[in-house]
N, CA, C and O atoms as a MOPAC input file, in Angstrom:
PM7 MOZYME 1SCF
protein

 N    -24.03000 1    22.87700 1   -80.76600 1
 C    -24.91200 1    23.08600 1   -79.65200 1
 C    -24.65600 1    22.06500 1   -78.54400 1
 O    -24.37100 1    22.48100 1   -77.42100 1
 N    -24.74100 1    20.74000 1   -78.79100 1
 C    -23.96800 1    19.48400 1   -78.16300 1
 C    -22.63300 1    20.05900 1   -77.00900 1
 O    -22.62800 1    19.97700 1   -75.78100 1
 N    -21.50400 1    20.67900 1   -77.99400 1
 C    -20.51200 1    21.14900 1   -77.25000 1
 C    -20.91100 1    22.16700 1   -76.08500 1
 O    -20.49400 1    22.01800 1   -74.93600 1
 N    -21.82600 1    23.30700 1   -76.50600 1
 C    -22.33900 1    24.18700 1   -75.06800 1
 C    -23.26100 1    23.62800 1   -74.59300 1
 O    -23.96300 1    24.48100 1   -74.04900 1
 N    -23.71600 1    22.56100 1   -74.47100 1
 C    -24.49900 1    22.01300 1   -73.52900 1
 C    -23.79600 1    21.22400 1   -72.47500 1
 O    -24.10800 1    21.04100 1   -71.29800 1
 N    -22.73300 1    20.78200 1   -73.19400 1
 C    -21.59900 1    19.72700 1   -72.46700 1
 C    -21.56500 1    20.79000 1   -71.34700 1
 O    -22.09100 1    20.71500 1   -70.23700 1
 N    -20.65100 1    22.04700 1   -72.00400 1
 C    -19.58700 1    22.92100 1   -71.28900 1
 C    -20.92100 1    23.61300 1   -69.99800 1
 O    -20.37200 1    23.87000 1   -68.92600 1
 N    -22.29000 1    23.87600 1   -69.99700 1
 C    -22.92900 1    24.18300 1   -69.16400 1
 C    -22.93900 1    23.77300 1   -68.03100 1
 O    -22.89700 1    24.35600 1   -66.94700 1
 N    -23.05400 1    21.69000 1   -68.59300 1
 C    -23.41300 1    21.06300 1   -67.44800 1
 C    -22.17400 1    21.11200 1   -66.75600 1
 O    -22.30200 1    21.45600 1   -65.58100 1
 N    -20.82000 1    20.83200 1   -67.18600 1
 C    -19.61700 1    20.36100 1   -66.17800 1
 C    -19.60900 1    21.98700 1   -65.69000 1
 O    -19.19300 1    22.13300 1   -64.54100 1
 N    -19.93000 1    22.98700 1   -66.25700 1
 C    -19.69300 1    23.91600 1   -64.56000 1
 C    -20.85600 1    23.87700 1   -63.92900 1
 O    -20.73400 1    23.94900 1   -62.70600 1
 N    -21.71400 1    23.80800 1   -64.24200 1
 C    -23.11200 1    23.83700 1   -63.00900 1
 C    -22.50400 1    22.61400 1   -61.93900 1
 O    -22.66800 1    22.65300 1   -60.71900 1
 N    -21.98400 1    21.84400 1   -62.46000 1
 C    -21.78700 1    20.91300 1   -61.37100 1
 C    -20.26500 1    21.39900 1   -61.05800 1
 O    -20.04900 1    21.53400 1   -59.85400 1
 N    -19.44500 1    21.61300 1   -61.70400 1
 C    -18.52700 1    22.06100 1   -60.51400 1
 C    -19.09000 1    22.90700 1   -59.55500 1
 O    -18.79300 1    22.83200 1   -58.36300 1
 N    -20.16500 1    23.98600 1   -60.17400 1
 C    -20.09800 1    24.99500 1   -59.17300 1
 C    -21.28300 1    24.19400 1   -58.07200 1
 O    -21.32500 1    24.43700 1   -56.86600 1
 N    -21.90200 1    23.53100 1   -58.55200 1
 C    -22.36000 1    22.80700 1   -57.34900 1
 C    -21.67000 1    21.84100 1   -56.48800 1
 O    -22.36300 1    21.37200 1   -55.58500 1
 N    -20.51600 1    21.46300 1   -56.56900 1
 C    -19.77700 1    21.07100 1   -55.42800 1
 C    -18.99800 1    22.17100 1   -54.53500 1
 O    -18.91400 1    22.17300 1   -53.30700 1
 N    -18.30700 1    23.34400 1   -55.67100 1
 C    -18.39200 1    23.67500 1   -55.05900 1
 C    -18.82800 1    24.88100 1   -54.11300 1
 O    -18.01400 1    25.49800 1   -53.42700 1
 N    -19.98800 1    25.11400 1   -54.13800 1
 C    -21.11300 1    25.21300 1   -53.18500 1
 C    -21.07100 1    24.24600 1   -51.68100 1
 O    -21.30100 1    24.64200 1   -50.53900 1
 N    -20.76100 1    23.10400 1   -52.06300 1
 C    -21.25000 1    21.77200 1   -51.00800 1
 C    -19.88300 1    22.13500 1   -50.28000 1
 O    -19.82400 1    21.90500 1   -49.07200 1
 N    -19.04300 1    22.55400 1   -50.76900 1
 C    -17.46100 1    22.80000 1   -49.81700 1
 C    -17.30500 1    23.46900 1   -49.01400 1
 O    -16.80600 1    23.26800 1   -47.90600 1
 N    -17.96700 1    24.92000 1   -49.74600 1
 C    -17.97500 1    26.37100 1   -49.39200 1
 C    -19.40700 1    25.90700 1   -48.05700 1
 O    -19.65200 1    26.61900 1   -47.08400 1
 N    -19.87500 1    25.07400 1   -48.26300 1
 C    -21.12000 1    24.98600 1   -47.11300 1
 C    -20.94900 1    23.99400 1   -45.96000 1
 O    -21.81200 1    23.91900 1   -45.08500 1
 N    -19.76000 1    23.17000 1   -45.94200 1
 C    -18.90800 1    22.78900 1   -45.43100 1
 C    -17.65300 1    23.58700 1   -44.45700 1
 O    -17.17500 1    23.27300 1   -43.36700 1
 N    -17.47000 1    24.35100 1   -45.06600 1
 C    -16.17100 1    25.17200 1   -44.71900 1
 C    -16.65400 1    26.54700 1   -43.46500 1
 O    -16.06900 1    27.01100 1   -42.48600 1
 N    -17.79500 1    26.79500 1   -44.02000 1
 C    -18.80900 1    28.17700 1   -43.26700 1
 C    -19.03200 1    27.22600 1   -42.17800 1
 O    -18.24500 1    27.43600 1   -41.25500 1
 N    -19.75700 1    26.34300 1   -41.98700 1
 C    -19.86900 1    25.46700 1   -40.37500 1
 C    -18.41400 1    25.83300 1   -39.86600 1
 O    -18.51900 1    26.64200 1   -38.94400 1
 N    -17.49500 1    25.61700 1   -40.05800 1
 C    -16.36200 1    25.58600 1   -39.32000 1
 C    -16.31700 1    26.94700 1   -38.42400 1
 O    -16.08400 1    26.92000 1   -37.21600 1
 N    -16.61500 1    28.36200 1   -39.30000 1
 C    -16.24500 1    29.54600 1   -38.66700 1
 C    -17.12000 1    30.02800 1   -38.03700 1
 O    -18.28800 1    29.81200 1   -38.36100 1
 N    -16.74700 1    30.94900 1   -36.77800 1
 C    -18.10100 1    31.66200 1   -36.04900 1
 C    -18.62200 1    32.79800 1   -36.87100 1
 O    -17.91700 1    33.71100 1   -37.29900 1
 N    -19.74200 1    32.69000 1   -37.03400 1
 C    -20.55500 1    33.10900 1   -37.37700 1
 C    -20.85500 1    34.62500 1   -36.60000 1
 O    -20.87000 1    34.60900 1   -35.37000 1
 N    -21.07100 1    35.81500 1   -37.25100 1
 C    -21.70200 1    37.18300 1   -36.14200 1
 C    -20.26000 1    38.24500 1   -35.81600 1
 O    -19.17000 1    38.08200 1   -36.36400 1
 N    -20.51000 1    39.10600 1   -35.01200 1
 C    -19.74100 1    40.07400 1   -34.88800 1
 C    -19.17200 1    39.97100 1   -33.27900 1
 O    -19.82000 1    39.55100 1   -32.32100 1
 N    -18.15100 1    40.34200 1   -33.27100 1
 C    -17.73200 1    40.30700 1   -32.13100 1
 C    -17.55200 1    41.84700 1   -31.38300 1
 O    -17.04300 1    42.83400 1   -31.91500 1
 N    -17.98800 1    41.78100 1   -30.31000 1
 C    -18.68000 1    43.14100 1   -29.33400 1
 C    -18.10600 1    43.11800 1   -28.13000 1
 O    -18.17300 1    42.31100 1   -27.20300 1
 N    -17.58600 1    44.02700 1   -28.26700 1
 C    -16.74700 1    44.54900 1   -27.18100 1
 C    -17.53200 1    45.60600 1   -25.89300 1
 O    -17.91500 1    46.70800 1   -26.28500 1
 N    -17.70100 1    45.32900 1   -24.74300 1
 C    -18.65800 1    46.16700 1   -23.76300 1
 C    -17.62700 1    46.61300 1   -22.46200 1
 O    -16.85300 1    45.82900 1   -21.91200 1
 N    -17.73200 1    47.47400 1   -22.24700 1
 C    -17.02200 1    48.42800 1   -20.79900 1
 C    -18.17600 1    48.77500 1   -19.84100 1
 O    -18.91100 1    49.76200 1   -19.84000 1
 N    -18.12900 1    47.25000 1   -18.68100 1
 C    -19.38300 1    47.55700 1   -17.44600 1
 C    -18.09600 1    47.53700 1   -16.25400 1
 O    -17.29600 1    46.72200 1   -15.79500 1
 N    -18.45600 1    48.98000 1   -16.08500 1
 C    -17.91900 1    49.02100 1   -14.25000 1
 C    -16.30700 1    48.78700 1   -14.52100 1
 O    -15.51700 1    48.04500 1   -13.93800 1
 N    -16.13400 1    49.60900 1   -15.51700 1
 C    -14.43200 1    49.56300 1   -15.67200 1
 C    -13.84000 1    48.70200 1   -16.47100 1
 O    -12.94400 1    49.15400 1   -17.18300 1
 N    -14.20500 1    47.11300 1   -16.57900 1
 C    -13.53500 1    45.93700 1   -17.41300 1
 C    -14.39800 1    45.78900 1   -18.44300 1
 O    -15.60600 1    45.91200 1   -18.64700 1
 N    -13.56400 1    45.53200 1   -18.94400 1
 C    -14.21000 1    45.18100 1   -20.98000 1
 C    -14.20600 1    43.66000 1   -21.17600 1
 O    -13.34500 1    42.78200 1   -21.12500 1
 N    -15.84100 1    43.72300 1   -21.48000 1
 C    -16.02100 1    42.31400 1   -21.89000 1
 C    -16.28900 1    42.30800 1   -23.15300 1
 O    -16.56200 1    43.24100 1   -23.90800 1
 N    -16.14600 1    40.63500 1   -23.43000 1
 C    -16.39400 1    40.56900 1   -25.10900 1
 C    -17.66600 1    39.41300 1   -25.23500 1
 O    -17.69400 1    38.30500 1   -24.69800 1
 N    -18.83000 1    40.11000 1   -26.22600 1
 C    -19.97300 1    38.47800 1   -26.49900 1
 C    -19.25600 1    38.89500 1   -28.06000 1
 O    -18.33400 1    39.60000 1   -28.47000 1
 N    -20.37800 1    37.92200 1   -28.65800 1
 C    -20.58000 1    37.39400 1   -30.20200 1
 C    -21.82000 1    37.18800 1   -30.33400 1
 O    -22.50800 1    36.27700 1   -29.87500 1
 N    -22.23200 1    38.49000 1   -31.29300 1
 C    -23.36900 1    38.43900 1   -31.30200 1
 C    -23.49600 1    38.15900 1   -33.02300 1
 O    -22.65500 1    38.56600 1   -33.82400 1
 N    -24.86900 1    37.29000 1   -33.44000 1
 C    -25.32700 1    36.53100 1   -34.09800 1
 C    -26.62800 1    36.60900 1   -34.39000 1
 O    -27.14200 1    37.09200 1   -33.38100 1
 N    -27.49700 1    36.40400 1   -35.22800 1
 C    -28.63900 1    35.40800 1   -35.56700 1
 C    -29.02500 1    34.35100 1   -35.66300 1
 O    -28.61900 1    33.63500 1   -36.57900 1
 N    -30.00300 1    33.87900 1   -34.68100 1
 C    -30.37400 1    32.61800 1   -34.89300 1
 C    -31.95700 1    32.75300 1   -35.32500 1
 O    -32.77200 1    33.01500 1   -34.44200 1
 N    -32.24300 1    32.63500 1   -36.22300 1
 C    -33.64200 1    32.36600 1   -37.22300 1
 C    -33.64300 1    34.11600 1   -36.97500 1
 O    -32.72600 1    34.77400 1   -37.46800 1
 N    -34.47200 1    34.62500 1   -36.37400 1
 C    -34.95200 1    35.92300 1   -36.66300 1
 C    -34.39200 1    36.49900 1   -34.99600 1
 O    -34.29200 1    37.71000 1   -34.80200 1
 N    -34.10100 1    35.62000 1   -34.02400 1
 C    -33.79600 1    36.11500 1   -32.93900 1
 C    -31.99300 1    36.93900 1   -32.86800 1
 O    -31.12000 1    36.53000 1   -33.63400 1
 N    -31.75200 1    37.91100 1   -32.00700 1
 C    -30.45600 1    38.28900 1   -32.06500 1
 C    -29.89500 1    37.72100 1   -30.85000 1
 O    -30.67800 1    37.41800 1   -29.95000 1
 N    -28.55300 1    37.52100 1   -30.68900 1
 C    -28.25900 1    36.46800 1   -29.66400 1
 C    -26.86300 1    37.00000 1   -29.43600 1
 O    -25.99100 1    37.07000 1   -30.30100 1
 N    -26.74000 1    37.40600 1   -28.04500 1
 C    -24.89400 1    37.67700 1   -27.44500 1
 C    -24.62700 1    36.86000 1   -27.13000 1
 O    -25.66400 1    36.59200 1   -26.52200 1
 N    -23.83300 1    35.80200 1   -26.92200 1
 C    -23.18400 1    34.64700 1   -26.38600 1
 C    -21.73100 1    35.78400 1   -25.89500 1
 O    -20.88600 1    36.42700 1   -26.51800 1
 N    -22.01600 1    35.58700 1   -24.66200 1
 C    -20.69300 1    36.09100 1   -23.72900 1
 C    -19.39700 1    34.92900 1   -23.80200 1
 O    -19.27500 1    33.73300 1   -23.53600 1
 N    -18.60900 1    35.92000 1   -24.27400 1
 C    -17.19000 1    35.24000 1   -24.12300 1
 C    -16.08500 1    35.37000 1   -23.19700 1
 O    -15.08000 1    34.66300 1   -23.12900 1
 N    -16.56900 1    36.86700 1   -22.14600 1
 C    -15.85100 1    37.21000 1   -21.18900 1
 C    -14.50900 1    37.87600 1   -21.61900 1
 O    -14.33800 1    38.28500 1   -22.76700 1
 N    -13.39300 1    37.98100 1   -20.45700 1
 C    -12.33200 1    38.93500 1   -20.93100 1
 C    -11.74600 1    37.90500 1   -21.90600 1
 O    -11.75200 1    36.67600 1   -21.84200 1
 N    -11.26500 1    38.69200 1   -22.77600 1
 C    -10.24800 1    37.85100 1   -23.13600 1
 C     -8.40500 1    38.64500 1   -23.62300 1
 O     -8.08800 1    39.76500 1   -23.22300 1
 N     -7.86500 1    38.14300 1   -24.12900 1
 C     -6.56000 1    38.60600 1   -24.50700 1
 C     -6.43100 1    38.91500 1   -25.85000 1
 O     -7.13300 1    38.51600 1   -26.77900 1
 N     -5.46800 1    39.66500 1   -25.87700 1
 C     -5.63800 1    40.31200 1   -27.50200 1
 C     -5.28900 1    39.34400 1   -28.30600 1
 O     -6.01800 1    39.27600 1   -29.29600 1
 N     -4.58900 1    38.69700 1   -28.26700 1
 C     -4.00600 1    37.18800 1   -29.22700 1
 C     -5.55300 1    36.75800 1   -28.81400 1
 O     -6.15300 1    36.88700 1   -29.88100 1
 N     -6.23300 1    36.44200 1   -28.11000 1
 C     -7.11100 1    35.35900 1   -28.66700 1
 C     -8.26800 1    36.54000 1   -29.59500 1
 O     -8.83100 1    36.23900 1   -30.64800 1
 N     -8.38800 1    37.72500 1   -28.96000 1
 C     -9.17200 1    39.27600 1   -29.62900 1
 C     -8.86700 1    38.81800 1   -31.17000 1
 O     -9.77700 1    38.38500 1   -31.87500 1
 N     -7.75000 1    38.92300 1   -31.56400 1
 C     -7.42500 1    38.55500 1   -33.03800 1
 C     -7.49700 1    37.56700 1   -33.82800 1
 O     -7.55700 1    37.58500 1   -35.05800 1
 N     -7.49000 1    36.28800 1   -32.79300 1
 C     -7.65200 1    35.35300 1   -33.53700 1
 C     -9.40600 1    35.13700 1   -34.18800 1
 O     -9.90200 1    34.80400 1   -35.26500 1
 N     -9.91000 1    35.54300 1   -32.83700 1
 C    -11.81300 1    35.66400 1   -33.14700 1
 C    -12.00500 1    36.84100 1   -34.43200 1
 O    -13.05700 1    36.71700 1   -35.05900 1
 N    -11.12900 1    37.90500 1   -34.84700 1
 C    -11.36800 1    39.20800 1   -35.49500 1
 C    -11.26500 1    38.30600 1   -36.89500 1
 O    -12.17900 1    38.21200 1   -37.71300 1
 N     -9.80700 1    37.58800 1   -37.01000 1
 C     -9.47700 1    36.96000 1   -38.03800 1
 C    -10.61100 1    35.88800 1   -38.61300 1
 O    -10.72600 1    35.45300 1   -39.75900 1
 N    -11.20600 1    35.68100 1   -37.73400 1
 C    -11.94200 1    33.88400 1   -38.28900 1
 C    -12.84500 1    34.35600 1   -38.59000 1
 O    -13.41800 1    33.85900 1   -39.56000 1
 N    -13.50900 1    35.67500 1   -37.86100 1
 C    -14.74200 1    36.25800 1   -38.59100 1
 C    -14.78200 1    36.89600 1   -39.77900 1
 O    -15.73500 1    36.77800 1   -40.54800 1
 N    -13.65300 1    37.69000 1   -40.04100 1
 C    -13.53700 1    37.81700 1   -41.39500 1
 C    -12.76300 1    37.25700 1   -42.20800 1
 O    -12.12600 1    37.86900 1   -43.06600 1
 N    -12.73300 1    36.05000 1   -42.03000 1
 C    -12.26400 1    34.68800 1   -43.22100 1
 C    -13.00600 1    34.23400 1   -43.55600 1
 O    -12.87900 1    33.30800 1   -44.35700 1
 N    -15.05900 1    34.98000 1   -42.77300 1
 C    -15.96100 1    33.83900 1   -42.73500 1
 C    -16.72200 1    34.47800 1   -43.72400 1
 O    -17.39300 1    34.00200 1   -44.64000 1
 N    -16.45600 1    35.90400 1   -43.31000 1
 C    -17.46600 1    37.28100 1   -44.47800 1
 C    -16.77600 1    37.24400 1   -45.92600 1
 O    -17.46200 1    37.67800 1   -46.85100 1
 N    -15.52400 1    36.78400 1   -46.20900 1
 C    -14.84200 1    36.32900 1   -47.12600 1
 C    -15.97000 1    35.19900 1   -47.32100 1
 O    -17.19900 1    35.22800 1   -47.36500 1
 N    -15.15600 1    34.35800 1   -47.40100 1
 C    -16.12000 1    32.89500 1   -48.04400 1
 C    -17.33800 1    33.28100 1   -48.18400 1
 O    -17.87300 1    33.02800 1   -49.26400 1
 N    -18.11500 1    33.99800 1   -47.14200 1
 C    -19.89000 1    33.86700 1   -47.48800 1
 C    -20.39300 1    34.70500 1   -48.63500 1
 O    -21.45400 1    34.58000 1   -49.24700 1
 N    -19.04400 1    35.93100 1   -48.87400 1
 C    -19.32600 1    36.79800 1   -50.39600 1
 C    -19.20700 1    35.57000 1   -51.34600 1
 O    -20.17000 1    35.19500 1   -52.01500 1
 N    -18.09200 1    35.00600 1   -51.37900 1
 C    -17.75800 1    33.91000 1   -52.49300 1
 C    -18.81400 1    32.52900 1   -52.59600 1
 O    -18.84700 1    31.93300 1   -53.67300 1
 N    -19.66500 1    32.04700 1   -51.45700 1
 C    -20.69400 1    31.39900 1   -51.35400 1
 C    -21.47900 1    31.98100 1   -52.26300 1
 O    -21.83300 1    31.42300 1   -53.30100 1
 N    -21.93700 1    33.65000 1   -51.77700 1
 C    -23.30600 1    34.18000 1   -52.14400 1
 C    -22.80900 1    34.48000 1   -53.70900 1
 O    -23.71800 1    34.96500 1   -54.38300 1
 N    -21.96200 1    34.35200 1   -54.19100 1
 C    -21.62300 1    34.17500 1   -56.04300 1
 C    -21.67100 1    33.10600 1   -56.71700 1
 O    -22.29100 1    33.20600 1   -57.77500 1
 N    -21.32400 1    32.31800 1   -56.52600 1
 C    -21.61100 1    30.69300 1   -56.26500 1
 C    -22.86800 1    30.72700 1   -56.63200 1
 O    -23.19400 1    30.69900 1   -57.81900 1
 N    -23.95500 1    30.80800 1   -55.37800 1
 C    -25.08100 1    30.67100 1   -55.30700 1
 C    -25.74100 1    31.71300 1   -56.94500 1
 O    -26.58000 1    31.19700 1   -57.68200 1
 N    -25.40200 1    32.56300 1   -57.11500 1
 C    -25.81500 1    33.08600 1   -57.93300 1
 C    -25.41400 1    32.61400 1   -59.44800 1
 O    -26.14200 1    32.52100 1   -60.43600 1
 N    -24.41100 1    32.42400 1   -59.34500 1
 C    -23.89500 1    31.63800 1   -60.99600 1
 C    -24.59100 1    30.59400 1   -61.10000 1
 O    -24.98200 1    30.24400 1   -62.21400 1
 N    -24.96400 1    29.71900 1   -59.73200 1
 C    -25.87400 1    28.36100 1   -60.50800 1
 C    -27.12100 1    28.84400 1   -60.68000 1
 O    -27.79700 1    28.19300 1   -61.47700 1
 N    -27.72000 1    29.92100 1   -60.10900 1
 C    -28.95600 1    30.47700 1   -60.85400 1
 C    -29.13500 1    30.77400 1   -62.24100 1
 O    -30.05000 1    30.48100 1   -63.01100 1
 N    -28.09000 1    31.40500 1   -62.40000 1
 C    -27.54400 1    31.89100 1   -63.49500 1
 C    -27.62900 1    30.81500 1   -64.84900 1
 O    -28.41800 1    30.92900 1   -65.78700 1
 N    -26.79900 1    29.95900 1   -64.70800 1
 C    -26.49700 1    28.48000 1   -65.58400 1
 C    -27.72100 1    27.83600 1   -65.33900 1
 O    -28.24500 1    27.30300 1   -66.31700 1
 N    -28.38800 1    27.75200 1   -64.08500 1
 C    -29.88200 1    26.71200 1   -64.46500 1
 C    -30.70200 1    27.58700 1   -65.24100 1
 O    -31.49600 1    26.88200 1   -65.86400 1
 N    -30.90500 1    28.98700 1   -65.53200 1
 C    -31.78400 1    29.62700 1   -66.43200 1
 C    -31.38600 1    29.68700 1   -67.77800 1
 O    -32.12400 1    30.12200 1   -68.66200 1
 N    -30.05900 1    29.19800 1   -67.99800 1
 C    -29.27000 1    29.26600 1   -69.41500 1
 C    -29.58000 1    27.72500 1   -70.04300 1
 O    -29.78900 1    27.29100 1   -71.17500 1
 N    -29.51200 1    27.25500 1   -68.96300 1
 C    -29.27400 1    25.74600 1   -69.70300 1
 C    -30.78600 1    25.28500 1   -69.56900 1
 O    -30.82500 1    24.13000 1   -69.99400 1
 N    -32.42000 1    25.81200 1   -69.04100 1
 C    -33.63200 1    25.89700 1   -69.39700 1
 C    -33.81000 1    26.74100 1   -70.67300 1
 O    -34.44800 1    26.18900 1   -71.57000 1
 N    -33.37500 1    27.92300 1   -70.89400 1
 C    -33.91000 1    28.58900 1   -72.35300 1
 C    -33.37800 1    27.17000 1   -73.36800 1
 O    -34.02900 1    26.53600 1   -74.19800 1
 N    -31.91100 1    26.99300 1   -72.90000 1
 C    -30.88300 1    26.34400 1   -74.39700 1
 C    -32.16300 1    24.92400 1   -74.59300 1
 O    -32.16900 1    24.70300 1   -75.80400 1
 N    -33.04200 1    24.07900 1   -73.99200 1
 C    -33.71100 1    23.08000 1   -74.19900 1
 C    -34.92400 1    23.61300 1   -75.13100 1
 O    -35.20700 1    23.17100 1   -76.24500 1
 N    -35.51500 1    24.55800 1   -74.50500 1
 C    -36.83800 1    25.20000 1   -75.38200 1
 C    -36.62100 1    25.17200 1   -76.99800 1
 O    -37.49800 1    25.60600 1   -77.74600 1

């Protein structure tokens, strides 16, 4: 029993670092969808987001397809990681309810 108690704690804490990485790493990327609008002929681009419960366009203006892609790319490098966050988050739920029964 000793031995699966060991083996509980060293992944709850790996997976709680890394958590702290993965929550680290998400600051880096923009956050929201990027929106493309056609006023009066030219196509503009915002990034639109949530902030607390509000929805928010932050205008980015024209831009070029190299930079179009580079924003397409970072946003979904970001929906990547935040699936792998939101598993994370769930396995240490997971292991703190395993390793509360294993004490009882």
């Amino acid at each position: 029993m000793e031995v699966l108690n060991g083996i509980l704690k060293e992944e709850l804490s790996r997976l709680i670092n890394l958590q702290k990485n993965d929550e680290d790493k998400l600051k880096k990327f923009l956050k929201g969808s990027l929106i493309k609008k056609e006023i009066k002929g030219h196509i503009y681009y915002y990034l639109n987001y949530r902030d607390n419960k509000k929805n928010i366009f932050k205008y980015l203006g024209k831009l070029d397809k190299n930079k179009i892609s580079r924003l397409e790319d970072s946003i979904q490098e970001r929906r990547k990681l935040q699936k792998l966050y939101n598993q994370v988050k769930r396995n240490i739920i997971k292991l703190e309810k395993i390793s509360r029964e294993k004490k009882k």
